[in-house]
C-alpha positions as CSV (number, residue, x, y, z in Angstrom):
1,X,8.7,10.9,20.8
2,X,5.9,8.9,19.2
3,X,3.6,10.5,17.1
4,X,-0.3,10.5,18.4
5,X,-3.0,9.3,16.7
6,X,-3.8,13.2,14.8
7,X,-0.2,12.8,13.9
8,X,-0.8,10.0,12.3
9,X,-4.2,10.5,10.9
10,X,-3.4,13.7,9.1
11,X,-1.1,11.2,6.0
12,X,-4.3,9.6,5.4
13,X,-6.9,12.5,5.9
14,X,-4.7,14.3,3.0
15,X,-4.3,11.4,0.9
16,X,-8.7,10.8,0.7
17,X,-9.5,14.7,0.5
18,X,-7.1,14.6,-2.9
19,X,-10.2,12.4,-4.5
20,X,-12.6,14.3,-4.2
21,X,-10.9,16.7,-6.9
22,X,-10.6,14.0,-9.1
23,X,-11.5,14.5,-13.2
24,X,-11.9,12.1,-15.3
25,X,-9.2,12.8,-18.5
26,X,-11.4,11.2,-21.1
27,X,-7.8,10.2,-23.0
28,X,-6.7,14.0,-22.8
29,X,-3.3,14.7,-21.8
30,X,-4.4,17.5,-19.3
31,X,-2.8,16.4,-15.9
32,X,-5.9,18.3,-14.3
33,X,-8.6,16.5,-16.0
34,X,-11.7,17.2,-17.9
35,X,-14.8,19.3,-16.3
36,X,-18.3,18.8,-17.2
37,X,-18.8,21.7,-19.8
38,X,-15.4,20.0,-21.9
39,X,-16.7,16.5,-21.3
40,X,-19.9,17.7,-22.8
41,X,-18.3,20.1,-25.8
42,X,-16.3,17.1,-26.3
43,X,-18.8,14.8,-26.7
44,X,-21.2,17.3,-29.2
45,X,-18.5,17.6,-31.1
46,X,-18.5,13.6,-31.6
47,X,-21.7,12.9,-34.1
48,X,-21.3,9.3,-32.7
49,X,-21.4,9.7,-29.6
50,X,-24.1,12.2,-29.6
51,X,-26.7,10.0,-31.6
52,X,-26.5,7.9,-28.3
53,X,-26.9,10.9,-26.1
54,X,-23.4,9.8,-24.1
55,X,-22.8,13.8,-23.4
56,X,-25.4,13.6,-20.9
57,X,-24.1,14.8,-17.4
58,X,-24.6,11.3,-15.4
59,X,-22.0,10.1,-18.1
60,X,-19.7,12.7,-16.9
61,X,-20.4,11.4,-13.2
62,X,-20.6,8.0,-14.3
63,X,-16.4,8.6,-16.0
64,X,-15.6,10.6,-12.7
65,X,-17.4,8.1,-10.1
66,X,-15.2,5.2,-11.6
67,X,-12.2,6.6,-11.6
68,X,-12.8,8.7,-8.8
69,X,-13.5,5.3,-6.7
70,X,-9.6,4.3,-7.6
71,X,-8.3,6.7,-6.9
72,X,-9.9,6.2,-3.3
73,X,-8.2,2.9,-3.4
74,X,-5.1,4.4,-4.3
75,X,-4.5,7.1,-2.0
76,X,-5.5,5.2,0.6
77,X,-2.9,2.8,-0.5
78,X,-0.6,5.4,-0.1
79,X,-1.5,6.6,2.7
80,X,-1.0,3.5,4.8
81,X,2.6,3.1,3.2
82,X,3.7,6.7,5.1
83,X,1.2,5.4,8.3
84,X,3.6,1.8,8.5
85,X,6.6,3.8,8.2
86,X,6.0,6.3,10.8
87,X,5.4,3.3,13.5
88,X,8.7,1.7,12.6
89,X,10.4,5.2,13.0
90,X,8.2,5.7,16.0
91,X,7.7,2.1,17.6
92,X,11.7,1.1,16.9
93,X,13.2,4.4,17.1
94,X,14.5,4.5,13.1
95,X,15.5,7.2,11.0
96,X,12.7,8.1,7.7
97,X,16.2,6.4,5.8
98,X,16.6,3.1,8.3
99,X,12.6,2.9,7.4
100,X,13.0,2.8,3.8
101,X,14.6,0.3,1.0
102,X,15.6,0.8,-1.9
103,X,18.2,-1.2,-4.6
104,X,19.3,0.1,-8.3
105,X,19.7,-2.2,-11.0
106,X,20.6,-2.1,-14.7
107,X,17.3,-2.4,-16.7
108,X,16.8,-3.8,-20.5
109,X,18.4,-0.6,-21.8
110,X,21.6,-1.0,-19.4
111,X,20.5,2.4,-17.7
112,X,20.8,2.2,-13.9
113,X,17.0,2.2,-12.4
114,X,15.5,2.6,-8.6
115,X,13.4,0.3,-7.3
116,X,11.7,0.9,-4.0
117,X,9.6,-1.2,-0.9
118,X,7.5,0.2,1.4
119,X,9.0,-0.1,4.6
120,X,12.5,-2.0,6.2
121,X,13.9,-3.4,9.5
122,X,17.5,-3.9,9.7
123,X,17.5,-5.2,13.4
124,X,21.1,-3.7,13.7
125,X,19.0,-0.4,13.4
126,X,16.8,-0.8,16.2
127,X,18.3,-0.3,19.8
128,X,15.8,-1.2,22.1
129,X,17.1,-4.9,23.0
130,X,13.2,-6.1,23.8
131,X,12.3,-4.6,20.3
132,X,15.2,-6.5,18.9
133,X,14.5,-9.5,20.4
134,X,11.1,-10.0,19.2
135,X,12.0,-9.3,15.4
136,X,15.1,-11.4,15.4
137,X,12.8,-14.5,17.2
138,X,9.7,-12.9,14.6
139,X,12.4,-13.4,11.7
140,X,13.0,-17.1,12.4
141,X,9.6,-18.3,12.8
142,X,8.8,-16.4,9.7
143,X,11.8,-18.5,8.0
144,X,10.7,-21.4,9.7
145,X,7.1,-20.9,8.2
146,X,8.4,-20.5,4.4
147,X,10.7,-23.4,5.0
148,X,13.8,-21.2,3.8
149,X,17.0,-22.8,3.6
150,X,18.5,-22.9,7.2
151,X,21.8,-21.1,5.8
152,X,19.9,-18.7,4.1
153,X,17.5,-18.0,7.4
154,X,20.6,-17.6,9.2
155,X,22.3,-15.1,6.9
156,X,19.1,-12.5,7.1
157,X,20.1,-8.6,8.7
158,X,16.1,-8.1,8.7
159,X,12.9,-7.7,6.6
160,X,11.6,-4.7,3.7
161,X,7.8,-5.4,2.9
162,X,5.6,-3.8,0.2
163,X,2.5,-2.4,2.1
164,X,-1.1,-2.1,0.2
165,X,-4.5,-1.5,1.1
166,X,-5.7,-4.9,-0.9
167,X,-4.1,-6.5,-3.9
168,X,-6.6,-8.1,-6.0
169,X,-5.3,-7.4,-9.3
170,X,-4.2,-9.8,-11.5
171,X,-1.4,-7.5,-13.3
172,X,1.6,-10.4,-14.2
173,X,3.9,-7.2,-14.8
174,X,3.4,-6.2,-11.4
175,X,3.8,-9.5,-10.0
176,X,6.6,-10.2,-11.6
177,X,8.3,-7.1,-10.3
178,X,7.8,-7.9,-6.5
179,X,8.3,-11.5,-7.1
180,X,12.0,-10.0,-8.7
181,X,12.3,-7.7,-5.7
182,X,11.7,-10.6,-3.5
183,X,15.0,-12.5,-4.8
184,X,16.9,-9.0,-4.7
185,X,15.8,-8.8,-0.9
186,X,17.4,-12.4,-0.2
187,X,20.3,-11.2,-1.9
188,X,20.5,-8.2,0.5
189,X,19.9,-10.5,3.2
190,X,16.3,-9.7,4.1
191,X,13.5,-11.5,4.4
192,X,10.4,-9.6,1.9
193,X,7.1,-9.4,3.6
194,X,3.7,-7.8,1.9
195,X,1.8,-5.9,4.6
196,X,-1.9,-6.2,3.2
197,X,-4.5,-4.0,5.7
198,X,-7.3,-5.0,4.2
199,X,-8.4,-9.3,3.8
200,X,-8.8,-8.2,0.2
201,X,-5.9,-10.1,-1.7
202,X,-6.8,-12.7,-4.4
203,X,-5.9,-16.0,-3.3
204,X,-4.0,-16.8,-6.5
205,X,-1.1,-14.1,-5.9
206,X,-1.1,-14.7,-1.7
207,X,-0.3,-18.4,-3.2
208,X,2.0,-17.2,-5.5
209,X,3.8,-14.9,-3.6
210,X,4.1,-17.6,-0.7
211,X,5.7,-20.1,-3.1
212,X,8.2,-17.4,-3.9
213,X,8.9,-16.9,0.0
214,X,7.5,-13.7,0.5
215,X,5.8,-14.0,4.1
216,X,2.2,-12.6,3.2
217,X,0.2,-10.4,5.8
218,X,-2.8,-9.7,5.9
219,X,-5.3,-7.5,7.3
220,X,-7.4,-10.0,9.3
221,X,-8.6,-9.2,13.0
222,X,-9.6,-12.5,14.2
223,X,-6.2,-13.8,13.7
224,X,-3.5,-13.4,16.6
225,X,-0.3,-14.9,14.5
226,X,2.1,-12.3,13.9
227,X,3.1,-14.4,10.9
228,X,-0.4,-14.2,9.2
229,X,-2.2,-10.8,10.4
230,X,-0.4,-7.5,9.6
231,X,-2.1,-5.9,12.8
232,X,-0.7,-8.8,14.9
233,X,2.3,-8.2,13.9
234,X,2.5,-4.6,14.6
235,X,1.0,-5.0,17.6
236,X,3.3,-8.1,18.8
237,X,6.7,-7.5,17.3
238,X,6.5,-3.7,16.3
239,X,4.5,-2.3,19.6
240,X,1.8,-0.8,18.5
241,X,-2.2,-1.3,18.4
242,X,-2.9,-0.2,14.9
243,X,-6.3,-1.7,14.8
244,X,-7.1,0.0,18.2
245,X,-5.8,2.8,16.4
246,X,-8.5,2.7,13.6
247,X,-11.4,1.7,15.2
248,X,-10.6,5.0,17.8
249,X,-10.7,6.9,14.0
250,X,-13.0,4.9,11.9
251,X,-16.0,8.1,12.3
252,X,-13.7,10.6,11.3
253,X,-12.4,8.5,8.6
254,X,-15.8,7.1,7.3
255,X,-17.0,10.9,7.0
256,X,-13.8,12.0,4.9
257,X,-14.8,9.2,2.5
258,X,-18.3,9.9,2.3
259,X,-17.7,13.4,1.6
260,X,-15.4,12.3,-1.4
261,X,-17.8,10.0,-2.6
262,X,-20.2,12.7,-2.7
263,X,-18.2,14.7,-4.7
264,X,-17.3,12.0,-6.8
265,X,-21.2,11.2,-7.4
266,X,-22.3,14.4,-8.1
267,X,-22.6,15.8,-11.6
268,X,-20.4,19.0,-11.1
């Protein structure tokens, strides 16, 4: 049975309400942070920084706002990774292990590591012959698009994709892991797709990424290709409206976030 939309709102309502406890660690090793009265005993205790008057409270607010705010970013990251999941398990009738990916290598110090993707299609997997249909004719165009080698197109079981929020930063290390995740993928014989939900991606890495035959999504609305919009595609080839979806949630999701943020903004 396919989850409703408080099924699926409750990942993402939990994922934004773990902000709004965020404290900044001020280069502490405490996992839970630093409160106001440490950040400011902290700070008297530094001559330096008290000529300047930094153990002020809207410095504390100031440390938690900005790393409160990605945190946000994060979580709701997150939280759309378990939300893209549960419509392949629901919309194609997978298991939580079909929906996943995952491939073990030996890393720099010949110890076996475990890397993971976000989401995966084997179109074995999926028994509904419409559903299966529209991926495997989905999967060609998509080949088609990234002019991969006919052979290779015609060798592919399916698709894994890395799903974010946005991607805007310019990290090379994590770049360069995707981009190696992407040539594991082929090797598997799947086609790797990034599910962006948002339009924020920097246009250097969606070119990048592109010329490394990744198919890039992204979260544009006025686009109906399913080979360019990540809500076209789950609409067209998965079965399901997610952008219906959110804009039937965005009040109850906007007031989670402002509550964060005013938690995140306030001295205490």
């Amino acid at each position: 049975m396919s989850t409703g939309d408080d099924g699926y709102l409750q990942p993402l309502v939990r994922a934004i309400r773990v902000c709004g406890a965020y404290k900044p660690k001020m280069g502490r090793k405490d996992k839970t942070g630093v409160d106001l009265k440490s950040f400011q005993r902290l700070y008297q205790e530094d001559s330096f920084y008290h000529w300047f008057g930094l153990d002020n409270p809207l410095m504390y607010a100031a440390h938690k706002a900005a790393g409160g705010m990605t945190s946000i970013y994060r979580q709701v990251g997150i939280g759309v990774e378990h939300l893209f999941r549960q419509v392949l398990q629901d919309k194609l009738g997978l298991t939580a292990e079909q929906a996943a990916w995952s491939y073990t290598f030996k890393g720099a110090n010949k110890k076996l590591r475990k890397l993971s993707l976000d989401g995966h299609i084997r179109i074995s997997d999926v028994s509904n012959g419409a559903a299966r249909e529209r991926i495997g004719n989905w999967l060609d165009e998509a080949c088609k698009s990234l002019d991969v080698e006919a052979r290779v197109a015609k060798s592919l079981q399916g698709a894994v994709f890395e799903v974010r929020q946005g991607y805007k930063s310019k990290d090379s290390k994590r770049q360069n892991a995707d981009i190696a995740n992407a040539a594991t993928a082929y090797t598997k014989a799947y086609l790797p797709c990034v599910a962006v939900f948002s339009t924020q991606i920097d246009e250097d890495i969606a070119y990048r990424y592109a010329s490394e035959k990744w198919l890039v999504l992204t979260g544009t609305t006025s686009e109906s290709s399913s080979l360019h919009s990540t809500y076209a595609f789950l609409e067209n080839v998965i079965g399901y409206d997610m952008r219906a979806f959110f804009e039937r949630n965005a009040e109850r999701l906007r007031r989670e976030i402002d509550d964060v943020l005013k938690k995140l903004l306030s001295v205490e």
